[in-house]
C-alpha positions as CSV (number, residue, x, y, z in Angstrom):
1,X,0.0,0.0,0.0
2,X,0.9,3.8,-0.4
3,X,1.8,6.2,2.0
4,X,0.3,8.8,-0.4
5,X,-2.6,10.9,0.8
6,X,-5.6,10.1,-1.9
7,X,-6.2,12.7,-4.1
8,X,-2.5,14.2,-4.1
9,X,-1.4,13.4,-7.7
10,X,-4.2,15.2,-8.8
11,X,-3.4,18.1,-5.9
12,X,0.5,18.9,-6.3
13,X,0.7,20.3,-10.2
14,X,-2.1,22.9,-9.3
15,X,0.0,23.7,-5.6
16,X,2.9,24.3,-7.7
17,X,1.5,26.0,-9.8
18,X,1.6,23.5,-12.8
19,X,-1.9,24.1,-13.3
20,X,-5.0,22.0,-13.2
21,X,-4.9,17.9,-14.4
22,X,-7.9,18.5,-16.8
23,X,-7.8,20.1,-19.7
24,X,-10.6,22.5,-20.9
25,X,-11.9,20.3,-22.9
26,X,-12.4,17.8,-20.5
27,X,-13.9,20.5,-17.7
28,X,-16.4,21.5,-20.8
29,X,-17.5,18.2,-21.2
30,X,-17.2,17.3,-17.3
31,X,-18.2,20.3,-15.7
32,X,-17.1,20.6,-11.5
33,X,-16.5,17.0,-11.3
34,X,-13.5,16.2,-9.5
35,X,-11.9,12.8,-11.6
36,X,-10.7,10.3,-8.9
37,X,-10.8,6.0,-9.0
38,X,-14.0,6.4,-7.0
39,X,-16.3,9.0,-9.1
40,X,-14.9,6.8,-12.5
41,X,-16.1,3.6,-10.7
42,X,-19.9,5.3,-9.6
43,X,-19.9,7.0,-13.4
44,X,-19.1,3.5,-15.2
45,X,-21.8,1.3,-12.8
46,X,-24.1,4.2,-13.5
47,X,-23.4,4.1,-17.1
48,X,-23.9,0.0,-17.4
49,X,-26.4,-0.2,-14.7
50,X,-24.4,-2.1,-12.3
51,X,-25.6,-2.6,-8.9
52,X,-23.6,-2.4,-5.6
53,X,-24.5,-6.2,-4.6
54,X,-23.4,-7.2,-8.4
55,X,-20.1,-5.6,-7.9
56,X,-19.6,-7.0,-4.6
57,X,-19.9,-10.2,-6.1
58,X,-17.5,-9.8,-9.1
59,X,-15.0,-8.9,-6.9
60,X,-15.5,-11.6,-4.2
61,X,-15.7,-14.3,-7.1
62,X,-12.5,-12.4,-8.7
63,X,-10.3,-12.6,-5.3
64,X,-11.5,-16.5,-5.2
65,X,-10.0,-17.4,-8.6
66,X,-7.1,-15.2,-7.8
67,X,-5.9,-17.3,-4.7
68,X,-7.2,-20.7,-5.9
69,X,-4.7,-19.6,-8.8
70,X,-2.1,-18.1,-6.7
71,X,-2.4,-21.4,-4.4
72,X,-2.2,-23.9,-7.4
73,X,1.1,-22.4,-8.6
74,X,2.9,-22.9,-5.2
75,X,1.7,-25.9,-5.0
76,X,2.8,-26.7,-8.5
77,X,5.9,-25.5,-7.4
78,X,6.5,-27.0,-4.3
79,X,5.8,-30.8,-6.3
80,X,8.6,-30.0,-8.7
81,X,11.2,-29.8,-5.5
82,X,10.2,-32.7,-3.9
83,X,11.7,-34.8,-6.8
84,X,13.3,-37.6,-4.5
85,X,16.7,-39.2,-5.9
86,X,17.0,-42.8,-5.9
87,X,18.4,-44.4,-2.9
88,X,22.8,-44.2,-3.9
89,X,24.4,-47.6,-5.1
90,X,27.5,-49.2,-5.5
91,X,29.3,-47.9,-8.6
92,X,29.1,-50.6,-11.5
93,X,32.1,-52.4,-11.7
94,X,33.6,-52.8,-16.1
95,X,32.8,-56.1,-17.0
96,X,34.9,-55.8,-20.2
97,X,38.4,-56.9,-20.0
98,X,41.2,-54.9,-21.6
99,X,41.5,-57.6,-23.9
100,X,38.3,-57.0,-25.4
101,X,38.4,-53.1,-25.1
102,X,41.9,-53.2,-27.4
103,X,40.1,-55.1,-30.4
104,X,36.9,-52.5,-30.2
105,X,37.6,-49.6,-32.7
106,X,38.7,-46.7,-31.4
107,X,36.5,-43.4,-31.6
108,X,37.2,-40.3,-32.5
109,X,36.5,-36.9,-31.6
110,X,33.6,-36.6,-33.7
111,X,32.3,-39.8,-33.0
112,X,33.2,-41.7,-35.9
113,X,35.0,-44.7,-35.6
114,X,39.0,-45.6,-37.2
């Protein structure tokens, strides 16, 4: 969260004499309304005919899928760090004798054989 107080972006350029955040043309067409998240959000439900209750619930429903999503990637996650090694074993003895390694062709570097 901020520290900001709400409603200072659209304070400081007039206090410093920056002037005002909305142009004329928007003051014509939005006369003495003071723009902020909250007046946008009442102008848009007004404008689509959305209902405090319906809101509510869109953002209740929202939050749900955003932890049920949040929680499925951790868990996701956690599973791919709880690969277990197997158990350690003895290290396979060479059952070929140098006898039989001396009449195999050698290889190269690029794999082919001599």
């Amino acid at each position: 969260m901020t520290r900001v107080p709400m409603g200072l972006a659209s304070q400081l350029p007039a206090k410093n004499g920056f002037g005002h955040y909305k142009s004329p043309g928007i003051e014509k067409h939005y006369p003495n309304i003071v723009f902020s998240q909250f007046t946008g959000a009442e102008m848009m439900a007004e404008k689509y005919g959305l209902s405090k209750d319906e809101l509510d619930e869109y953002s209740y429903n929202s939050h749900q899928r955003a932890i049920a999503a949040t929680q499925a990637r951790q868990a996701s996650r956690t599973r791919s760090f709880r690969c277990r090694s197997p158990a350690p074993t003895a290290r396979p003895t060479p059952t070929t004798s140098t006898k039989a390694s001396a009449s195999t062709p050698a290889s190269t570097a690029s794999g082919a054989s001599s």
